[in-house]
NUNUVEX-654167 format. One line per 10 residues: number of its first residue (from 0); their letters; for each residue x negated, y negated, z negated of N, C-alpha, C, O. Coordinates in steps of 0.2 Angstrom, whole numbers. Atoms other than C-alpha are relative to their C-alpha. Example, Ala and Ser with C-alpha at 12.3 -4.5 7.8 and 13.67 -1.06 7.14 Angstrom:
% residues 2
0 = as = -4,6,0,-62,22,-39,-4,-6,0,-9,-5,-3; 4,6,1,-68,5,-36,4,-5,-3,1,-11,-4
***
This chain:
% residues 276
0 = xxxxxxxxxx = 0,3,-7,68,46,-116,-4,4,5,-10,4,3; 1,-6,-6,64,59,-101,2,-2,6,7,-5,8; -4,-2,-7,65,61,-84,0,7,1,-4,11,-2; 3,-10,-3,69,80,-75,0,-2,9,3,-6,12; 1,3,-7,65,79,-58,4,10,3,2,15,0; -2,-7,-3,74,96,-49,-5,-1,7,-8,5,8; 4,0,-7,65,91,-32,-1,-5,1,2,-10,-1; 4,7,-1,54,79,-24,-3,3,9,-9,6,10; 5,-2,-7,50,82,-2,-2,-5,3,0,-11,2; 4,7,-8,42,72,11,1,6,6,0,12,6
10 = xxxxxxxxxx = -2,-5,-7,48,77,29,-2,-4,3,-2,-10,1; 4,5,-7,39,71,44,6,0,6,10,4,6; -2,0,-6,45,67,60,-1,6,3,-6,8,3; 2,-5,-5,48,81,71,2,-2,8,8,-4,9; -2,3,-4,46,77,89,0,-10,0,-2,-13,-4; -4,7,0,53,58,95,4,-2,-3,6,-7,-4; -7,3,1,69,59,89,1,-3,-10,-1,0,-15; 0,6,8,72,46,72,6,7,-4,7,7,-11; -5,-5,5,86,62,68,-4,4,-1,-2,7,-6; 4,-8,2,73,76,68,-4,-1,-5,-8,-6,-4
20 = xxxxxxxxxx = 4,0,5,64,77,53,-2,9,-4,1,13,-8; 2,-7,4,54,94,46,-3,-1,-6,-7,-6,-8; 2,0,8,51,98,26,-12,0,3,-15,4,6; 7,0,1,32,94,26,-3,4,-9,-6,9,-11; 2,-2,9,28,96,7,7,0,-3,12,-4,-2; -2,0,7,38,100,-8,-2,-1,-4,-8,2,-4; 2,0,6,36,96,-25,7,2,-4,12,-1,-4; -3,-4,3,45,108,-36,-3,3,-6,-9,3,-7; 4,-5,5,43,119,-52,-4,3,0,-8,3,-4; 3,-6,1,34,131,-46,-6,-3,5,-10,2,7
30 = xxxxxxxxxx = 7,4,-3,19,120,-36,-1,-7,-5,-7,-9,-5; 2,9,1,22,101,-46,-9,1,-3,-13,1,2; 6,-2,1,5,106,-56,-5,-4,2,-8,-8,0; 6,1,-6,-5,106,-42,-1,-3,4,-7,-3,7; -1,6,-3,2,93,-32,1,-5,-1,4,-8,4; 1,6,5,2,79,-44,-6,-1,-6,-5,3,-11; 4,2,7,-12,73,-56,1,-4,-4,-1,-10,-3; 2,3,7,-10,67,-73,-4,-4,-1,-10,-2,-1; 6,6,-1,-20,50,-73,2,-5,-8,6,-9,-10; 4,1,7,-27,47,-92,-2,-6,1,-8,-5,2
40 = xxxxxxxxxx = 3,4,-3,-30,29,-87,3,-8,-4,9,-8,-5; -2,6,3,-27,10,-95,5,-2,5,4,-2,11; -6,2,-2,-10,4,-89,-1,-8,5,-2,-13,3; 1,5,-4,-13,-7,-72,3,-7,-1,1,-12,0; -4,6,-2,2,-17,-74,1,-1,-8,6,-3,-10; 0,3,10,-2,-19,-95,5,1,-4,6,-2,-9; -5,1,4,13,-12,-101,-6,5,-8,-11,7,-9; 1,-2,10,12,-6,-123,-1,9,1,3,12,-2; -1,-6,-2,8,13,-116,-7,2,-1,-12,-2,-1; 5,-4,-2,-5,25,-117,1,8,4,4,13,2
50 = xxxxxxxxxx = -3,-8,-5,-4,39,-104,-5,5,-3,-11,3,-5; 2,-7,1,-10,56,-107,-5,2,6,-4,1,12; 3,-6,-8,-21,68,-96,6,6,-2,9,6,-7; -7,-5,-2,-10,83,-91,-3,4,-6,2,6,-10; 0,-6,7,-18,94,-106,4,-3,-7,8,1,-10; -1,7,6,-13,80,-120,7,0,1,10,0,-4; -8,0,-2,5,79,-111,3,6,-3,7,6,-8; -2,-6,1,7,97,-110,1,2,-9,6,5,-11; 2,-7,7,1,103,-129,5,-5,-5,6,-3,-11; -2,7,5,12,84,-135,9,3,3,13,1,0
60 = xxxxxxxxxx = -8,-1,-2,29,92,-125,1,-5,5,7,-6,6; -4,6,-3,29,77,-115,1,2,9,5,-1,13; 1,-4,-7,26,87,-98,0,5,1,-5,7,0; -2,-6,-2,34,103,-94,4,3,4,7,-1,8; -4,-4,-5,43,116,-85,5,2,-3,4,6,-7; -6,-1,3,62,117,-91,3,4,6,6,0,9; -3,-3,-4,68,130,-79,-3,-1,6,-8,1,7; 4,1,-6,68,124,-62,-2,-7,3,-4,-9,9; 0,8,-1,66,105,-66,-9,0,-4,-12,4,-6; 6,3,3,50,96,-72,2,-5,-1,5,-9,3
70 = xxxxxxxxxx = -4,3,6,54,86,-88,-9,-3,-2,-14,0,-4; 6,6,-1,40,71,-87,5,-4,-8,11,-5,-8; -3,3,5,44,63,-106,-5,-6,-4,-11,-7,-2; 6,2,1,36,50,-116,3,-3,-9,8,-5,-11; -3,0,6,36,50,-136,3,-7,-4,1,-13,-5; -3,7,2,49,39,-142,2,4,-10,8,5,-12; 1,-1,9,47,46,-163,-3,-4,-2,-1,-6,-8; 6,2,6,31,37,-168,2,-7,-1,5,-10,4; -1,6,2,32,21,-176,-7,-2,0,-12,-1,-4; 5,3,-2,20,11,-168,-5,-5,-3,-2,-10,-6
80 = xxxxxxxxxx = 3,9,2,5,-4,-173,0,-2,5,0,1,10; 0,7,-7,7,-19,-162,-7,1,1,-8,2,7; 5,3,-2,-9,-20,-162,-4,7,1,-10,6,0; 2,-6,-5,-13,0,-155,-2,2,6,-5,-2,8; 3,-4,-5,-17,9,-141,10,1,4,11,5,8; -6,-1,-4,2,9,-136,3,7,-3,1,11,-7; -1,-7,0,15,24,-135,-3,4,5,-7,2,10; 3,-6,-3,11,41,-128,4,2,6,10,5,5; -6,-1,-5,19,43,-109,-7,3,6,-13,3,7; 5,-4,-7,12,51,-92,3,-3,7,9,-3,8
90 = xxxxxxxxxx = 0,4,-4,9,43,-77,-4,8,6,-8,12,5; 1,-3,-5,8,53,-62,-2,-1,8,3,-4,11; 0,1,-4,1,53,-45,0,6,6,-3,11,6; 2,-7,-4,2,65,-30,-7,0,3,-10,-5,6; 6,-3,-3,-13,74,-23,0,-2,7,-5,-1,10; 0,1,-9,-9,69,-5,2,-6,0,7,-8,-3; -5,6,-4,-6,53,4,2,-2,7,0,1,12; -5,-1,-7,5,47,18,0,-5,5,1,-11,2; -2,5,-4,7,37,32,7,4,2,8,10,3; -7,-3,-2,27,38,37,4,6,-4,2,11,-8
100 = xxxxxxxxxx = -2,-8,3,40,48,33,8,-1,-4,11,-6,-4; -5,2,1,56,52,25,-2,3,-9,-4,9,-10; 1,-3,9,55,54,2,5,1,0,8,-4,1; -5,-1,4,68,62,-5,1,3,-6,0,10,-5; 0,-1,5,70,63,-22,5,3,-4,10,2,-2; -6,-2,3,81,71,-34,1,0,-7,1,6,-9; 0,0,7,82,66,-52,7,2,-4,12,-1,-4; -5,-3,3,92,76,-64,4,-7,-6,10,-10,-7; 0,4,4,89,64,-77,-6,-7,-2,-12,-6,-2; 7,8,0,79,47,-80,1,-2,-6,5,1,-10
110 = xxxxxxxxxx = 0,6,8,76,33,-97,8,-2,2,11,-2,7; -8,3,2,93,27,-104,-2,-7,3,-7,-8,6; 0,10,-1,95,8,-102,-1,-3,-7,4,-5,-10; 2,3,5,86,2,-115,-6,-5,-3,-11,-4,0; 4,6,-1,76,-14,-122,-7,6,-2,-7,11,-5; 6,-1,0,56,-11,-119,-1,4,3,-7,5,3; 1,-5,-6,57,3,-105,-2,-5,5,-1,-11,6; 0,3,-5,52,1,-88,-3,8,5,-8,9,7; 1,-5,-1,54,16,-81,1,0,12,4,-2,17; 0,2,-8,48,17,-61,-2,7,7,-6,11,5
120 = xxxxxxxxxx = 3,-4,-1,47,28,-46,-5,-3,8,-1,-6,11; 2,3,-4,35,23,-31,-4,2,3,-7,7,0; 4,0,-5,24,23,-16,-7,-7,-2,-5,-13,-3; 4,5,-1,7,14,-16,-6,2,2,-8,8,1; 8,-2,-2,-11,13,-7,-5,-2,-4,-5,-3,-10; 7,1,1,-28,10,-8,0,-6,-1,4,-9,2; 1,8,0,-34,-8,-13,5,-6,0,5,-12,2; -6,4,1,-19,-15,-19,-1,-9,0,-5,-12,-3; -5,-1,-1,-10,-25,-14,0,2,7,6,4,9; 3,2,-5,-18,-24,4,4,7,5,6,6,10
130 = xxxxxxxxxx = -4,-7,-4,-11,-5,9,9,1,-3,12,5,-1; -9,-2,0,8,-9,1,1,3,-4,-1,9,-4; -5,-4,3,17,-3,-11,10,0,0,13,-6,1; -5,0,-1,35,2,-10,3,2,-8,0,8,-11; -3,0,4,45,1,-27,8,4,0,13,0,1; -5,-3,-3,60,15,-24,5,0,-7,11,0,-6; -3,1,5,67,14,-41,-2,-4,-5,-8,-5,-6; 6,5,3,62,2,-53,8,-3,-2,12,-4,1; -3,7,3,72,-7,-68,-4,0,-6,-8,4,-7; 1,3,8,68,-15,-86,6,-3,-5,11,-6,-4
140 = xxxxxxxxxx = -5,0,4,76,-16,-101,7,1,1,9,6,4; -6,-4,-4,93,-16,-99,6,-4,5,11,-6,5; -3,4,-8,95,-22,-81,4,7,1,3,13,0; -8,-5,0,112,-14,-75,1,5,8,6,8,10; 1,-3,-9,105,-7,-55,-6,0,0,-10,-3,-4; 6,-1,-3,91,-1,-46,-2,-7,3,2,-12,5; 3,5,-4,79,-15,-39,-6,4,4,-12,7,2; 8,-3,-5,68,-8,-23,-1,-7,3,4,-11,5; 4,7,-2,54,-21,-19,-5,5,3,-6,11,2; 6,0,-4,39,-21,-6,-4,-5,-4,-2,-11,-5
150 = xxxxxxxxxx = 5,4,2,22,-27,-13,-4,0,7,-2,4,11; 4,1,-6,10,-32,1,-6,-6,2,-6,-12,0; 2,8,-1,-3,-44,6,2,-4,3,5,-2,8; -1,7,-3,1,-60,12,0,1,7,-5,2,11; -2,-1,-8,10,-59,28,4,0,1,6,-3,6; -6,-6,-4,25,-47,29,4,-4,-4,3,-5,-10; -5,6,0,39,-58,30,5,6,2,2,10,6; -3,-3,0,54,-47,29,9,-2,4,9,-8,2; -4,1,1,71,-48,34,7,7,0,6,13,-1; -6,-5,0,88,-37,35,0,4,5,1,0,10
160 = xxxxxxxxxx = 2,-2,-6,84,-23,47,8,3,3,13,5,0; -5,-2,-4,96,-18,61,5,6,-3,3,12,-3; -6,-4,1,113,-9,55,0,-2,-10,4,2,-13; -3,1,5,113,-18,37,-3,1,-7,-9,4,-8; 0,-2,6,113,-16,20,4,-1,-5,7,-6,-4; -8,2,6,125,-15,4,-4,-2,-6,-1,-5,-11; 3,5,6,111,-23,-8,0,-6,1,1,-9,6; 2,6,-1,108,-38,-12,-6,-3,2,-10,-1,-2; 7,1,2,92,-47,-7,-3,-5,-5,1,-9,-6; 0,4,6,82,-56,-20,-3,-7,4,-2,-8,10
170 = xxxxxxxxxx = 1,7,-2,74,-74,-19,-6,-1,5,-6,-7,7; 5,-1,-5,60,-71,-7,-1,6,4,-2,12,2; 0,-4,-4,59,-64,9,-10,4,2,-12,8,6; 9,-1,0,37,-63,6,-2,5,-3,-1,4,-9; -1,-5,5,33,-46,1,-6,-4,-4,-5,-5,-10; 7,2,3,14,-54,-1,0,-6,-6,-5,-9,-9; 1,8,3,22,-69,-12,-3,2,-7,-1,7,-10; 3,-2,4,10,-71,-26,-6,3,-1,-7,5,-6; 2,-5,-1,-3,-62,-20,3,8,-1,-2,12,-1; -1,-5,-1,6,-47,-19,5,1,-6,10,6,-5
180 = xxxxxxxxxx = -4,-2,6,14,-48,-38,9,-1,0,13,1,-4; -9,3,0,32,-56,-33,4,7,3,8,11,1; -3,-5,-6,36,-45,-18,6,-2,3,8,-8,2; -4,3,-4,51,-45,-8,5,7,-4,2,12,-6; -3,-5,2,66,-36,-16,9,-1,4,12,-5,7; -8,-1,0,83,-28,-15,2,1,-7,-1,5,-11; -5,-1,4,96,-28,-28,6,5,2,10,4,6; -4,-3,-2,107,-13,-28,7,-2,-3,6,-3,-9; -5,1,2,124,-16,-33,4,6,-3,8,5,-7; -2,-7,2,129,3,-37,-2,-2,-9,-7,-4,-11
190 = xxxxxxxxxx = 4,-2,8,130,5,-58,-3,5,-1,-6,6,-6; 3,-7,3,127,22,-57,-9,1,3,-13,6,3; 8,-1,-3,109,20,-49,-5,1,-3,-9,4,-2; 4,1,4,101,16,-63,0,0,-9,4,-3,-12; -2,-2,4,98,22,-80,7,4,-6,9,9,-4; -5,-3,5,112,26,-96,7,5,8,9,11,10; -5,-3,-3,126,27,-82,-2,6,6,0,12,7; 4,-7,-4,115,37,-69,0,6,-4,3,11,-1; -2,-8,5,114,51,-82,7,2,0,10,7,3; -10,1,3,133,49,-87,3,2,5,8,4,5
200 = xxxxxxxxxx = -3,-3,-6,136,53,-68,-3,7,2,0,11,5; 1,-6,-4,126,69,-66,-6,-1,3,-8,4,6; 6,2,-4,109,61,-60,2,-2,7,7,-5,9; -1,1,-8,107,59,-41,-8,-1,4,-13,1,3; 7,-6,-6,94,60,-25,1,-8,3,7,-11,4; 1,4,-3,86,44,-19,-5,1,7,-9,4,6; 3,-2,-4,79,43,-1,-2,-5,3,1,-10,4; 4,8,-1,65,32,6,0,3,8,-1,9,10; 2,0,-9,64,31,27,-5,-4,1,-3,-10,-1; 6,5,-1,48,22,30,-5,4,7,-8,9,9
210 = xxxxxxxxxx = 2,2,-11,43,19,51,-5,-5,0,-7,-8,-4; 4,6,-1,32,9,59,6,-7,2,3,-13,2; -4,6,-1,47,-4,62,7,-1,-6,12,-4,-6; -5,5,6,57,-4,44,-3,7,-6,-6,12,-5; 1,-6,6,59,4,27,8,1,-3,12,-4,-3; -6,-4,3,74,12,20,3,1,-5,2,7,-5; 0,-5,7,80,17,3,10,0,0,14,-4,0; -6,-2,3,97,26,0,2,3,-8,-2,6,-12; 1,-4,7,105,32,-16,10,3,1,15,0,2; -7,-3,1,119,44,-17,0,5,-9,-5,9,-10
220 = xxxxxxxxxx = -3,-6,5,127,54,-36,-1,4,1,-5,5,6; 3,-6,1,125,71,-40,6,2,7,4,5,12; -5,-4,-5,144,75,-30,1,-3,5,6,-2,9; -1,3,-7,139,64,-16,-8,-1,6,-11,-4,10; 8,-1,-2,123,69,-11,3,4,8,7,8,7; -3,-1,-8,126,73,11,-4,9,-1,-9,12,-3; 2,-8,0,126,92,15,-9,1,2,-13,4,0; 4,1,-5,112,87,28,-8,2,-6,-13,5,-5; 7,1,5,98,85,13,1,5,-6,-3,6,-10; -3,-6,5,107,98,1,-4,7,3,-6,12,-1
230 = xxxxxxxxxx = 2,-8,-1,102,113,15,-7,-2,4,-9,1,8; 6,0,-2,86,105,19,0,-3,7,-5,-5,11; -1,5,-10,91,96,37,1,-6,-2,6,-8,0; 0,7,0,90,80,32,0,-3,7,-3,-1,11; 0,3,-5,95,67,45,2,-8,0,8,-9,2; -2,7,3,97,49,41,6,-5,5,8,-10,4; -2,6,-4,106,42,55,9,3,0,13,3,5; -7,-4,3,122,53,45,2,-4,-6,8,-5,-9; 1,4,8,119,42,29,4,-7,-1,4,-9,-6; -2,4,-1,128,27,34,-6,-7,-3,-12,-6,-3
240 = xxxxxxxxxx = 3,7,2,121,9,27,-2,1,-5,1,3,-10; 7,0,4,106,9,17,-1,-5,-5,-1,-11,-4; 0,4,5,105,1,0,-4,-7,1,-3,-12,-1; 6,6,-3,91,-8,7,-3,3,8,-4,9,10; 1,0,-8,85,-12,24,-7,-2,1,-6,-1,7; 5,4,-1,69,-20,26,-4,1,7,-7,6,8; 2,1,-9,65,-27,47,-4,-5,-1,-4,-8,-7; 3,6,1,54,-40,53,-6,1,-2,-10,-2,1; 7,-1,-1,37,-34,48,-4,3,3,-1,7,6; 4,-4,-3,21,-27,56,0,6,-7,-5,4,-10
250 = xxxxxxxxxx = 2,-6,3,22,-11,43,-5,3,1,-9,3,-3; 5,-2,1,10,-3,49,-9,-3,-2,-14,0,-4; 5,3,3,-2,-15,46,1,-4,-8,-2,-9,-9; -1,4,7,4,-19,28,2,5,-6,1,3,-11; -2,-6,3,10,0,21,-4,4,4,-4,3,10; 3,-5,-1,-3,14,22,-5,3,-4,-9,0,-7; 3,-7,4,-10,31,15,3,-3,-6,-1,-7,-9; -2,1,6,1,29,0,2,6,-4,5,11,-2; 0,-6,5,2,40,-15,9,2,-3,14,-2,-1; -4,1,5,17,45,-26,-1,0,-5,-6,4,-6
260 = xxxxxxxxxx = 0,1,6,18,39,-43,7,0,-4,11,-4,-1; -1,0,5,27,42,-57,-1,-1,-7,-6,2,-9; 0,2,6,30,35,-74,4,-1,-3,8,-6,-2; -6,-1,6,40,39,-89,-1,-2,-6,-4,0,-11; 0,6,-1,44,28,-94,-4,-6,-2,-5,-8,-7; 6,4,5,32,14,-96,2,-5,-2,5,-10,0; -3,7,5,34,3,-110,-3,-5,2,-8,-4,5; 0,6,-2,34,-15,-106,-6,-3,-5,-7,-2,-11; 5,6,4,20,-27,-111,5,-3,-7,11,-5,-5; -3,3,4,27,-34,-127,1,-7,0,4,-8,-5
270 = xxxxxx = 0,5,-1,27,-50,-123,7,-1,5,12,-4,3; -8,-2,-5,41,-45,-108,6,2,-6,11,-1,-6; -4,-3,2,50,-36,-120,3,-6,-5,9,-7,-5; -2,7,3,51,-53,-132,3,-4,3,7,-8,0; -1,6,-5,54,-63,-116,9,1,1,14,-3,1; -6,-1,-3,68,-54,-111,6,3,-5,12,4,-3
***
């Protein structure tokens, strides 16, 4: 179970115009390294894992450079004790964080759809739940679509922002319900989004638009990825209808300076994986 990442940027606003956007960062072969750390750290959200530091990944194969992809892995060989320190998987964060912006991501390959995974890719701040997190990919076991959710404190009431969306939304419009742990979701209805079948298509390129007045996420296949983000001009208001939409919050006061993370895939609390 693997992901390969071919590329990973963040474009800013260039100008006023919501169509202009300039590459600010990439994250690539030939920089990831240096622009993501390796966080050797007790699993927040308690899944059966133990992550690596980037030496421990490296020297175990689980974190490498396969041409021009970076091949993030996590050992699915060893025959575990229940009652150990978990599997061996790596958790990543980037070196820089963000207010605004447009993410776009490009995964060659992700975790199959398989029970006990919970393979995720996201945005989150300081002081959780209080600066936001954004859940851009995210399933478990073997849920059959992408689910992006907003985590937040207690407030940010969402609804379907102007011009739509082809997801579904889930049972609560409160990202903060729960204190922050429910969130506010969409359900995407695409099968190729997520997991077994996303591979079986070729991978594909998901993209976050995140404003001071909404949040975004698109998802297009490997042979449907828009020329516009293909030659680096990304323009979103070419993209048609957004998987998900989320209007109706003060964003800026509920998402800020948030990191990227990455984890491959993290095994499920065992008690989840029984549940479900």
């Amino acid at each position: 179970m693997a992901s390969l990442f071919r590329v990973l940027a963040l474009c800013s606003l260039l100008g006023t115009s919501l169509a202009a956007y300039t590459i600010q960062d990439t994250y690539n072969s030939g920089n990831w390294f240096s622009m993501f750390s390796a966080q050797a750290i007790s699993d927040p959200t308690h899944g059966f894992v133990n992550y690596l530091s980037q030496s421990a990944a490296q020297s175990s194969g689980l974190y490498q450079i396969q041409g021009n992809q970076v091949y993030i892995g996590v050992d699915h060989n060893t025959v575990l004790n229940p009652n150990g320190v978990g599997r061996n998987s790596v958790r990543l964060q980037s070196n820089r964080a963000y207010n605004h912006g447009l993410i776009i991501a490009d995964f060659a390959h992700v975790p199959g759809s398989h029970c006990g995974v919970w393979p995720a890719f996201w945005m989150y701040g300081p002081n959780w739940p209080n600066s936001g997190e954004i859940d851009i990919y995210e399933g478990v076991n073997l849920q059959p679509t992408d689910q992006v959710t907003l985590h937040s404190a207690p407030g940010c009431n969402v609804n379907v922002g102007p011009g739509g969306q082809t997801g579904n939304p889930g049972p609560s419009n409160e990202c903060g319900a729960g204190g922050g742990y429910n969130g506010c979701t969409v359900v995407s209805n695409v099968g190729t989004g997520y997991g077994t079948p996303f591979d079986n298509a070729g991978g594909g390129v998901y993209a976050t638009q995140w404003t001071s007045s909404g949040i975004k996420v698109w998802f297009w296949v490997r042979n449907q990825i828009p020329g516009d983000v293909i030659n680096g001009n990304p323009n979103p208001n070419n993209w048609g209808t957004p998987q998900a939409n989320f209007g109706g919050c003060n964003f800026d006061q509920y998402f800020a300076n948030m990191n990227i993370v990455r984890a491959s895939p993290d095994p499920l609390p065992i008690e989840k994986v029984i549940g479900d």
